[in-house]
C-alpha positions in Angstrom: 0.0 0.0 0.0 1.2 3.7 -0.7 2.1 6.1 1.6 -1.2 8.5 2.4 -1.3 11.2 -0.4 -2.1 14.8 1.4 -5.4 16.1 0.0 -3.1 19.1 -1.3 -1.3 17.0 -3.1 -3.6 14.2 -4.5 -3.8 16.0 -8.0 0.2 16.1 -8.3 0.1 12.1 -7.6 -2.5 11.4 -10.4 -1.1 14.0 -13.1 2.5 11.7 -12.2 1.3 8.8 -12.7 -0.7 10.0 -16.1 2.6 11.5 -17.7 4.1 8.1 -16.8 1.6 5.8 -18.2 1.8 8.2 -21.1 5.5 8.3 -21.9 5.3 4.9 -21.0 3.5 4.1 -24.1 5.2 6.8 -26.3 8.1 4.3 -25.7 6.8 1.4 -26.0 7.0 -0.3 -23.5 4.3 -2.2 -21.4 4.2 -2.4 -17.3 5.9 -5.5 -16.8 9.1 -3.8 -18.9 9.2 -0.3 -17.1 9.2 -2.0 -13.6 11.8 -4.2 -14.7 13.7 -1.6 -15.7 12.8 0.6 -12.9 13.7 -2.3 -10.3 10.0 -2.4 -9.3 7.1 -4.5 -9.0 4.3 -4.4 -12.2 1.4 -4.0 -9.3 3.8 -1.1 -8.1 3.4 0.6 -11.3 -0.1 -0.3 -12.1 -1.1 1.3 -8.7 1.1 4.2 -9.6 -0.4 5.1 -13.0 -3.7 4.4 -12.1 -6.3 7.2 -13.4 -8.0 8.8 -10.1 -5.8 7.6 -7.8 -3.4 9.4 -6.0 -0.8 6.5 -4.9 1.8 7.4 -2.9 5.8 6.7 -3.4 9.3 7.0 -2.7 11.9 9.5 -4.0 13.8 6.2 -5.0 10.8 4.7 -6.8 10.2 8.1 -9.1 13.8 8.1 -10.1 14.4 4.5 -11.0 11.1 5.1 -13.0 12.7 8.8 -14.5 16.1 6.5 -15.4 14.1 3.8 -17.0 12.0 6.4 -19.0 15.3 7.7 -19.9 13.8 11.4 -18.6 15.6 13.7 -16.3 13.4 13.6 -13.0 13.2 17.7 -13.3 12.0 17.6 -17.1 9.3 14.2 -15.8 8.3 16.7 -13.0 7.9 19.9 -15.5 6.0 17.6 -17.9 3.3 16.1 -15.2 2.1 19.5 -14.7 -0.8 20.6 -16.8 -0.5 24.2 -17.8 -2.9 25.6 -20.3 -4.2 22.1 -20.2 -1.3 20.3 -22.6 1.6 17.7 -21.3 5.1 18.6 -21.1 4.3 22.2 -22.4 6.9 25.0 -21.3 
């Protein structure tokens, strides 16, 4: 089970876990390949990219997951936030 997501933060979780489902598929790869190459679990990363739910996880999960995205964990940060409604806009 994650850690408990502050309310204040429960948007910040799910738009995380969106941009890494989405770049995720960009690159092809499924679940079960991204938590192998992020040295996680698949449920880990199922629970993690889950729409409308804000899961809860380590500094150590997001960058083996930034590392196996091959994504800077600033520029997977910058790109979870929604401005003007589009991904990864600067």
């Amino acid at each position: 089970m994650g850690k408990e997501v502050d309310y204040k933060n429960r948007d910040r979780f799910i738009q995380l876990g969106i941009i890494i489902s989405t770049l995720r598929r960009i690159r092809g790869l499924s679940q079960e390949k991204l938590a192998e190459k992020a040295n996680i679990s698949r449920s880990l990363l199922s629970n993690i990219e889950a729409p409308n739910m804000a899961y809860g996880f380590s500094l150590n999960v997001f960058y083996n997951i930034a590392d196996a995205l091959d994504i800077t964990p600033e520029d997977l940060i910058k790109a979870s936030v929604f401005p003007d409604g589009v991904i990864g806009h600067k």
